[in-house]
Biopython code that builds the backbone (N, CA, C, O; Angstrom):
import numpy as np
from Bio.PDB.StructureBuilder import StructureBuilder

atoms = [
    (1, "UNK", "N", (89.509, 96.506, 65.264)),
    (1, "UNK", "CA", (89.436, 95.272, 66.018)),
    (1, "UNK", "C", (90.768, 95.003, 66.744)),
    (1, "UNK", "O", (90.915, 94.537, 67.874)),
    (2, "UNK", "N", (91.587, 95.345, 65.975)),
    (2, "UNK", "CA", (93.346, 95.547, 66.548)),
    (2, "UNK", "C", (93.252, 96.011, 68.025)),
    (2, "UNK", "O", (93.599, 95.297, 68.966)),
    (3, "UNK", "N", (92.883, 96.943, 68.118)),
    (3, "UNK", "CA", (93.310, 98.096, 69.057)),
    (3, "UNK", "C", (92.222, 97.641, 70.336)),
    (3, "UNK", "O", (92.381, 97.982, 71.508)),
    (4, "UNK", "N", (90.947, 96.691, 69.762)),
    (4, "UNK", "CA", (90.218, 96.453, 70.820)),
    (4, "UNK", "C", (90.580, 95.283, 71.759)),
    (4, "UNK", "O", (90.528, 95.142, 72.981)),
    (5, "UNK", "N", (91.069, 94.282, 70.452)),
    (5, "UNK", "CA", (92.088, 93.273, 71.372)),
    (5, "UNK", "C", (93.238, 93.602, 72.497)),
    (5, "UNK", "O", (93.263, 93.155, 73.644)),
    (6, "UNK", "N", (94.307, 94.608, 71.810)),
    (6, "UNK", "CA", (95.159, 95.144, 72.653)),
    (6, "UNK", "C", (94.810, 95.947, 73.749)),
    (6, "UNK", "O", (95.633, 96.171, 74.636)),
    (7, "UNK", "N", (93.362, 96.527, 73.785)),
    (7, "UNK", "CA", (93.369, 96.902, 75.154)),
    (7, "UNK", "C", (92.999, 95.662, 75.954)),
    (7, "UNK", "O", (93.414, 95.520, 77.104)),
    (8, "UNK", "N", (92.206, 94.744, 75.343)),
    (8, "UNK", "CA", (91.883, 93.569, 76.326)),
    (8, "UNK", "C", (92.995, 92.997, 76.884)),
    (8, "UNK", "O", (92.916, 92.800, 78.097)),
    (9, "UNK", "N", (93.810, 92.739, 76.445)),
    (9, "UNK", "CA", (94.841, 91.977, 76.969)),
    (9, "UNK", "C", (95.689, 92.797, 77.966)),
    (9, "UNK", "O", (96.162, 92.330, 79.003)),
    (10, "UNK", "N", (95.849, 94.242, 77.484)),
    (10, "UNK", "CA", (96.540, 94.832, 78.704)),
    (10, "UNK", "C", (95.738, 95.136, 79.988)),
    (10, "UNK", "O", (96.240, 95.451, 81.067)),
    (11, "UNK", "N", (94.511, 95.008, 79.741)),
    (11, "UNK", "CA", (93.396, 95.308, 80.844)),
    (11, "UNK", "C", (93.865, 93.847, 81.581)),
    (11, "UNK", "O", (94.539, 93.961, 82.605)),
    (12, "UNK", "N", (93.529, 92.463, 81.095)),
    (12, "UNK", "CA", (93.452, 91.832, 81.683)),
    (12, "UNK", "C", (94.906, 91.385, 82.119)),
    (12, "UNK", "O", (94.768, 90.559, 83.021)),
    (13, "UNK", "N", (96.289, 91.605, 81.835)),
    (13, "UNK", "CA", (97.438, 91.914, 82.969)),
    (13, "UNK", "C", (96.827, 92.478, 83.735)),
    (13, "UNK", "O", (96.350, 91.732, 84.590)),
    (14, "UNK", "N", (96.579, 93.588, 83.857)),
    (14, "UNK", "CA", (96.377, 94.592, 84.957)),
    (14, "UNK", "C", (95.663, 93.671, 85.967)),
    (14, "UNK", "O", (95.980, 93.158, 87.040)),
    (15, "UNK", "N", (95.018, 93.674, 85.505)),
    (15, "UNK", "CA", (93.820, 92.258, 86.467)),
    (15, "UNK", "C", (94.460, 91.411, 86.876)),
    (15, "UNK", "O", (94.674, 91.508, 88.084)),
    (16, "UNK", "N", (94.971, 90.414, 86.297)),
    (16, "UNK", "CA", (95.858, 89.283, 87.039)),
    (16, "UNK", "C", (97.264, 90.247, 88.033)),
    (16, "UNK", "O", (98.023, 89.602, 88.757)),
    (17, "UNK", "N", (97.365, 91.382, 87.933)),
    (17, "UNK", "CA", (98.593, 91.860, 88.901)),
    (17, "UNK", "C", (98.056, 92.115, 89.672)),
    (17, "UNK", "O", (98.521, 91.773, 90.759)),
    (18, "UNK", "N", (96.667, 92.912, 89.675)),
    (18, "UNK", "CA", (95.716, 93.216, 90.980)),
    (18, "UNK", "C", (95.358, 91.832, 91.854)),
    (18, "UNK", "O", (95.378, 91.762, 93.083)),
    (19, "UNK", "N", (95.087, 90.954, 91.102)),
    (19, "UNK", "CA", (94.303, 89.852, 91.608)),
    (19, "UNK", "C", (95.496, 89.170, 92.642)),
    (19, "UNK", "O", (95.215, 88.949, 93.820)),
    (20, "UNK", "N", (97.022, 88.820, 92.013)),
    (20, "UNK", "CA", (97.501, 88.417, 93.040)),
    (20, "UNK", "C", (98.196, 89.275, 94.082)),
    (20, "UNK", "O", (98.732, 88.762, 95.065)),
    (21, "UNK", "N", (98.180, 90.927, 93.806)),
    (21, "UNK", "CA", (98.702, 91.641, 95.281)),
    (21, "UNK", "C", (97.821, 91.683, 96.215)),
    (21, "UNK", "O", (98.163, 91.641, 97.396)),
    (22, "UNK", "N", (96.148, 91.801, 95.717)),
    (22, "UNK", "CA", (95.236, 91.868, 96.850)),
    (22, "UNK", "C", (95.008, 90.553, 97.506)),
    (22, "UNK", "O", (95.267, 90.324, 98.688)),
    (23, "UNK", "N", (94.457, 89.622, 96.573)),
    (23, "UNK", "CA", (93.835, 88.459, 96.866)),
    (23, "UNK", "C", (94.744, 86.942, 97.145)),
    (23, "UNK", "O", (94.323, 85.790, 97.245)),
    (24, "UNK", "N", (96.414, 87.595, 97.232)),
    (24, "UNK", "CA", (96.988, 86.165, 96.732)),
    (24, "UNK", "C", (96.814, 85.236, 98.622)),
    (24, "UNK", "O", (97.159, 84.057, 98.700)),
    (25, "UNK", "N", (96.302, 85.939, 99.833)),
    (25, "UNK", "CA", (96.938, 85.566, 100.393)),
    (25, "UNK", "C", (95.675, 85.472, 101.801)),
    (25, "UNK", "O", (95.925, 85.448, 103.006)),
    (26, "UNK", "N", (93.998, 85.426, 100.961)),
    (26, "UNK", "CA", (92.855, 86.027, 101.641)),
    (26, "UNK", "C", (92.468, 84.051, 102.715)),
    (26, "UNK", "O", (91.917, 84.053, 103.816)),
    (27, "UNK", "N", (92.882, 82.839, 102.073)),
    (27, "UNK", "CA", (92.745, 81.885, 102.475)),
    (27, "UNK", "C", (93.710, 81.671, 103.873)),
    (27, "UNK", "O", (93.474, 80.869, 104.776)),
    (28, "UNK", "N", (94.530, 82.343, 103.814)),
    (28, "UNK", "CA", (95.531, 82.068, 104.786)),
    (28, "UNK", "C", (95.218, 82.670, 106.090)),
    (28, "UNK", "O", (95.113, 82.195, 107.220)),
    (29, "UNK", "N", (95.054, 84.302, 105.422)),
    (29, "UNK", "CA", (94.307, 84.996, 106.745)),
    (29, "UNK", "C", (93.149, 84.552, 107.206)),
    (29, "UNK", "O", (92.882, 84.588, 108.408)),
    (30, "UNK", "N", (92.447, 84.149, 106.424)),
    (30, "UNK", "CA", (91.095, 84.108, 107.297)),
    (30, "UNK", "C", (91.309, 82.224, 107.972)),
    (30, "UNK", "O", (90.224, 81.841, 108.410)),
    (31, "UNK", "N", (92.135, 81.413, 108.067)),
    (31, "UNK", "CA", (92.522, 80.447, 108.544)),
    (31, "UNK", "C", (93.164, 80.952, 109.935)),
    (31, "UNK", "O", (92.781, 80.587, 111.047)),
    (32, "UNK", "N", (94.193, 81.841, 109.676)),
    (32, "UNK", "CA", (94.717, 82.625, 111.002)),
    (32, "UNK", "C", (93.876, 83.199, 111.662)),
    (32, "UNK", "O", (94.140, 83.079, 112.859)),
    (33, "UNK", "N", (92.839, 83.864, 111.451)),
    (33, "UNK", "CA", (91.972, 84.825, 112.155)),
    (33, "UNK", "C", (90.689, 83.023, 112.764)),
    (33, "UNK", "O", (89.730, 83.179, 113.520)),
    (34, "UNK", "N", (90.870, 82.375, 112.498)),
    (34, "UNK", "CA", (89.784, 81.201, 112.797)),
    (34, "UNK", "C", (90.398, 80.726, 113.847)),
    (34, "UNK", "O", (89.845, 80.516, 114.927)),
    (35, "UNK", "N", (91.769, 80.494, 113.552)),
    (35, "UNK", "CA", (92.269, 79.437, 114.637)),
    (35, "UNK", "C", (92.553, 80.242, 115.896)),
    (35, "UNK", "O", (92.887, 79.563, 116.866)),
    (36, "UNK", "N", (92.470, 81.849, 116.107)),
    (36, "UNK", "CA", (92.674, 82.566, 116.998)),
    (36, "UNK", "C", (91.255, 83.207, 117.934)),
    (36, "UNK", "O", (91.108, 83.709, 119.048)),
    (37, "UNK", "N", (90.488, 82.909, 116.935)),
    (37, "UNK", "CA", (89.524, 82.730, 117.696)),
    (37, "UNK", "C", (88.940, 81.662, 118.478)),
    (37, "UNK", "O", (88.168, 81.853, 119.418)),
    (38, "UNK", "N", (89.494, 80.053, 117.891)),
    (38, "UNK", "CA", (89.218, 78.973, 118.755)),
    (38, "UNK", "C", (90.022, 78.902, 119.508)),
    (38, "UNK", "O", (89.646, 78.161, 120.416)),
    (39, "UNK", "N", (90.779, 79.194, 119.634)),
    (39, "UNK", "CA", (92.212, 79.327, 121.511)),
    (39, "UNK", "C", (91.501, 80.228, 122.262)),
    (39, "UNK", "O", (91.246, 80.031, 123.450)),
    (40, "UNK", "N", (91.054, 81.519, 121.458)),
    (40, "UNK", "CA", (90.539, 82.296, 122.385)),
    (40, "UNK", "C", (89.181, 81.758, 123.457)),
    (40, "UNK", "O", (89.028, 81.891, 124.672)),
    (41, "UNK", "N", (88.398, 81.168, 122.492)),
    (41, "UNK", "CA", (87.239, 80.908, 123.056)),
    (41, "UNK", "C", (87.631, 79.393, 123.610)),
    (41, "UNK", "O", (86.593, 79.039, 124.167)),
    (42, "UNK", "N", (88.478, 78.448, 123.728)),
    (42, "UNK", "CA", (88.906, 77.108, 124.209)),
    (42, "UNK", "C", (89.372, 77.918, 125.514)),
    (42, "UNK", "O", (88.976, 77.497, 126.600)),
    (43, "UNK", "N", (90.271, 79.168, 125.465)),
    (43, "UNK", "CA", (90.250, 80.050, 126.951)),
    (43, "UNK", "C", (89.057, 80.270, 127.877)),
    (43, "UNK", "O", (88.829, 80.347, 129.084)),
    (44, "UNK", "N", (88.552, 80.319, 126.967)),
    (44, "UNK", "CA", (87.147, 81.065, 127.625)),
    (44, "UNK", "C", (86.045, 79.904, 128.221)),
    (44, "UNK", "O", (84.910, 80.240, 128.559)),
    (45, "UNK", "N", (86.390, 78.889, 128.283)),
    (45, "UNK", "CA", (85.776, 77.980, 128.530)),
    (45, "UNK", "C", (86.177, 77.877, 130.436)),
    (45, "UNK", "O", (85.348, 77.772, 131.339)),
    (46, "UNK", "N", (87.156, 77.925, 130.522)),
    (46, "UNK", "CA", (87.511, 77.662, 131.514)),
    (46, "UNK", "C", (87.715, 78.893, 132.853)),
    (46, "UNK", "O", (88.264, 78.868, 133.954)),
    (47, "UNK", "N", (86.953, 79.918, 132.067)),
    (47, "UNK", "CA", (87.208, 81.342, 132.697)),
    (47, "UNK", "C", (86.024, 82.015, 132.052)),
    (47, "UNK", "O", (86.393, 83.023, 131.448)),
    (48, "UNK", "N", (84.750, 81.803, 131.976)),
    (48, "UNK", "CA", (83.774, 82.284, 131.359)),
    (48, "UNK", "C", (83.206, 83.879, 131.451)),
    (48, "UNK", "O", (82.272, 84.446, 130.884)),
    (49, "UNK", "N", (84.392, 84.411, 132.607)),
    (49, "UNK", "CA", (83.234, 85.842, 133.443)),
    (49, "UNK", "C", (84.863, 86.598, 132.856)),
    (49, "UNK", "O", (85.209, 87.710, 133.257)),
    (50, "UNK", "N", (85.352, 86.122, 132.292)),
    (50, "UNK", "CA", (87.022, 87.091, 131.953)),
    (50, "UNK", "C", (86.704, 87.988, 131.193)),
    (50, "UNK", "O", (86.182, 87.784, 130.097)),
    (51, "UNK", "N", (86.965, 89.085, 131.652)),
    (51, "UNK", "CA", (85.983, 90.322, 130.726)),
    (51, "UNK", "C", (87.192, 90.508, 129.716)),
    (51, "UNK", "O", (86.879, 90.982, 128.624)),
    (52, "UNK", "N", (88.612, 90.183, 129.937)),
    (52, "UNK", "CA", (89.566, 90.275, 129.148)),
    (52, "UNK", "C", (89.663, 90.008, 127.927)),
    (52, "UNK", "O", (90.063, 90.582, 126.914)),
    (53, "UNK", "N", (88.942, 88.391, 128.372)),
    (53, "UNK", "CA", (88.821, 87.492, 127.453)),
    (53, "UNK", "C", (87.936, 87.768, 126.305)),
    (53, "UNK", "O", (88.287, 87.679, 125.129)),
    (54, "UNK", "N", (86.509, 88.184, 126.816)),
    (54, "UNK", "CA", (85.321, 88.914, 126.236)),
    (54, "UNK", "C", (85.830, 89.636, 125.690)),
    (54, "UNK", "O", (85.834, 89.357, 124.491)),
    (55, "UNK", "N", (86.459, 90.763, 125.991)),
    (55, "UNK", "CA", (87.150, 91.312, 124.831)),
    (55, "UNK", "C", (87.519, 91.219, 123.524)),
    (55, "UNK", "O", (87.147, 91.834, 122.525)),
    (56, "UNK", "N", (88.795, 89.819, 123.799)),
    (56, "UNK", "CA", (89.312, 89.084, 123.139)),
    (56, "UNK", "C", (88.814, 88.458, 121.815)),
    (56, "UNK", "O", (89.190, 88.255, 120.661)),
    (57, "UNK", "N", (87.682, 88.253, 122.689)),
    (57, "UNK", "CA", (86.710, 87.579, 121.834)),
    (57, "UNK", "C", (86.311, 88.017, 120.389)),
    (57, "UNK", "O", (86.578, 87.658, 119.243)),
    (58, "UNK", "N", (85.360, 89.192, 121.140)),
    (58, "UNK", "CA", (84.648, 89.779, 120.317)),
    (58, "UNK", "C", (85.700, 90.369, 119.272)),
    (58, "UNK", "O", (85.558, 90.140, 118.071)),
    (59, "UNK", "N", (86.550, 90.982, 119.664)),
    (59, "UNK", "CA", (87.731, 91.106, 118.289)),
    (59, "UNK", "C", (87.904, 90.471, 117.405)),
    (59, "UNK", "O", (87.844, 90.832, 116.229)),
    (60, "UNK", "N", (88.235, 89.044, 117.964)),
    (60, "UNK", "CA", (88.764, 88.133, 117.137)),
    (60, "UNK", "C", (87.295, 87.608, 116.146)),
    (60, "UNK", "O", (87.258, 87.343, 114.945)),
    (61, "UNK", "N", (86.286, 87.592, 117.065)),
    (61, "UNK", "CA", (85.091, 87.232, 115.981)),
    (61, "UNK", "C", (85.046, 88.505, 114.779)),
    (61, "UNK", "O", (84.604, 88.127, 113.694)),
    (62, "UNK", "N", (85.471, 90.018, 114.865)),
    (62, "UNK", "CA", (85.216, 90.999, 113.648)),
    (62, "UNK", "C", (86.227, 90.455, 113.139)),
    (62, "UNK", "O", (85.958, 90.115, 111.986)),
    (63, "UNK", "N", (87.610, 90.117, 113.523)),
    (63, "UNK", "CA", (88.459, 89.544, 112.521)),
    (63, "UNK", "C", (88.411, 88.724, 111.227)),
    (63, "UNK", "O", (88.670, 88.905, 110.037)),
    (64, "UNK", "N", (87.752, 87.284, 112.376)),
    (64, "UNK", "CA", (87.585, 86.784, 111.234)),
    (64, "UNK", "C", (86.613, 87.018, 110.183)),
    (64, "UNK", "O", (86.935, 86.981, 108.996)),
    (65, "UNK", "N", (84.995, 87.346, 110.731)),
    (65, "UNK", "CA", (83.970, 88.442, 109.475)),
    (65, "UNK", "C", (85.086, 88.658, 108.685)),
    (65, "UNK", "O", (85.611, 87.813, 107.960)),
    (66, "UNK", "N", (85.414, 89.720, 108.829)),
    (66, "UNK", "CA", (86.298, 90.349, 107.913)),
    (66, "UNK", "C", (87.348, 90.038, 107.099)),
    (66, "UNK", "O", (87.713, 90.716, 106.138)),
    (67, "UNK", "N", (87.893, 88.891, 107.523)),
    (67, "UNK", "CA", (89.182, 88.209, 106.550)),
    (67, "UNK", "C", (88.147, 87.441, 105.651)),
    (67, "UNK", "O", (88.510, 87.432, 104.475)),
    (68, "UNK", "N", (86.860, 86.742, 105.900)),
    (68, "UNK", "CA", (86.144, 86.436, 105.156)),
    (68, "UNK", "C", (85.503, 86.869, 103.810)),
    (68, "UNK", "O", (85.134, 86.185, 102.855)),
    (69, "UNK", "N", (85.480, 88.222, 104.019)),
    (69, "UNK", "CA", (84.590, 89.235, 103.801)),
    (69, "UNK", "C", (85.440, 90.118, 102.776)),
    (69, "UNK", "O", (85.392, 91.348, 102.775)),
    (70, "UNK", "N", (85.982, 89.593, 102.171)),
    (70, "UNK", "CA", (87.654, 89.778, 100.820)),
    (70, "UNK", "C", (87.218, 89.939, 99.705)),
    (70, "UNK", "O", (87.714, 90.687, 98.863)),
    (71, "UNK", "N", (86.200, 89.228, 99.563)),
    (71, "UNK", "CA", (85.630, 88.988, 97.868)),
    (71, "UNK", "C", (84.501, 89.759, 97.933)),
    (71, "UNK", "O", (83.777, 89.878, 96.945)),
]
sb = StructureBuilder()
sb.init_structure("model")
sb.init_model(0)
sb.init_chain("A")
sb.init_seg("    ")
for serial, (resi, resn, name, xyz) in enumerate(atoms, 1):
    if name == "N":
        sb.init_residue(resn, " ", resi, " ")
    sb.init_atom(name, np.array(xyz, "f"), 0.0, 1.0, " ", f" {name:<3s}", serial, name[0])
structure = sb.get_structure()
């Protein structure tokens, strides 16, 4: 029972070190990836045929998917 505890506990360090190098920082990005897509598209309002922009766009929309898309 010893030895089953002690792996639990070192398992679950391991876990809390994983948890905050991957995950410490998934709210922030996907806030950054949001607000860069609403400038982009607040651009795009006023220039609707900007293929640049379209571009722009569509990037920034896989961005944010994806900063979402963490868990």
């Amino acid at each position: 029972m010893y030895r089953i505890m002690r792996n639990l506990e070192q398992l679950k360090s391991g876990l809390k070190d994983l948890n905050q190098r991957k995950f410490r920082s998934i709210d922030v990005k996907e806030i950054q990836a949001r607000d860069k897509l609403e400038y982009i598209q607040s651009l795009l309002q006023s220039d609707p045929m900007n293929k640049h922009l379209l571009k722009m766009e569509k990037e920034a929309k896989e961005e944010h998917l994806k900063a979402g898309d963490k868990w």
